[in-house]
C-alpha positions, 0 to 999 in steps of 0.5 A, spaced: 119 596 727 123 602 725 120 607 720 125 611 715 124 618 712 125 618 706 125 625 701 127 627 694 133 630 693 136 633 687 143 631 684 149 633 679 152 629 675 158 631 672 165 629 670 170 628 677 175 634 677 179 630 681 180 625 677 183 623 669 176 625 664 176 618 662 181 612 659 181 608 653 185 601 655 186 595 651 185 588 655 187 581 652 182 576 652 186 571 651 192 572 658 188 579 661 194 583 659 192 591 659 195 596 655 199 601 659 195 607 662 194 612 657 197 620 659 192 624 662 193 630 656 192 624 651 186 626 647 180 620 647 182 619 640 190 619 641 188 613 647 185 609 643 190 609 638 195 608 643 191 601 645 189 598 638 198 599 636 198 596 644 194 590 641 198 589 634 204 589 638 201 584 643 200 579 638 205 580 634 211 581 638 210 578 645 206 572 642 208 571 634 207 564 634 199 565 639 194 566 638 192 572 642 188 575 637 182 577 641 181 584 644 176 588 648 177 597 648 174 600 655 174 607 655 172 610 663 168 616 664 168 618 671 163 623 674 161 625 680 155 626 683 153 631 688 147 633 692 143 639 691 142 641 698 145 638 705 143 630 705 145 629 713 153 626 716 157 622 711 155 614 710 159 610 712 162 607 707 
C-alpha cells in the first residue's frame, strides 16, 4: 500500500498573459462552420459583433436557399493558474 501526502496550497487565478484575453465565435448548428478568429486588439463587443454579421452572411450568403438558422456564440477566457509557493517537479502531462 502506498501513502500519499497531501497539504494545502494556495492558488491565483488570473488572465494567461501569453494568451489572447478571451475570444467571441459563432459557430453554425446546422454544418459546425465557425466564424473566423477574431483580432486580438478587437474589443469583446467588437468580436461579438463581428460574429453575429458572420452569422447573417452565413445564412444568407453561403446558404440563401438552407436552413442554417441556428447559431451558438462562444466567448473564451483564458487564465492561468499559479501556486502560491513552490509545489515540487513538473507533472508529467
Amino acid at each position: 500500500m502506498t501513502r500519499s501526502h497531501h497539504r494545502y496550497v494556495d492558488m491565483e487565478l488570473r488572465p494567461d498573459p501569453e494568451a489572447n484575453p478571451y475570444t467571441v465565435r459563432a459557430t453554425c448548428v446546422t454544418c459546425a462552420d465557425q466564424s473566423p478568429e477574431p483580432e486580438p486588439s478587437e474589443s469583446m463587443t467588437s468580436q461579438m459583433t463581428r460574429a453575429q454579421r458572420w452569422c447573417t452572411a452565413h445564412a444568407a450568403r453561403d446558404y440563401p436557399g438552407g436552413r442554417h438558422f441556428r447559431y451558438a456564440g462562444t466567448t473564451t477566457l483564458r487564465w492561468l493558474v499559479t501556486p502560491a509557493e513552490d509545489i515540487g517537479p513538473e507533472a508529467a502531462s
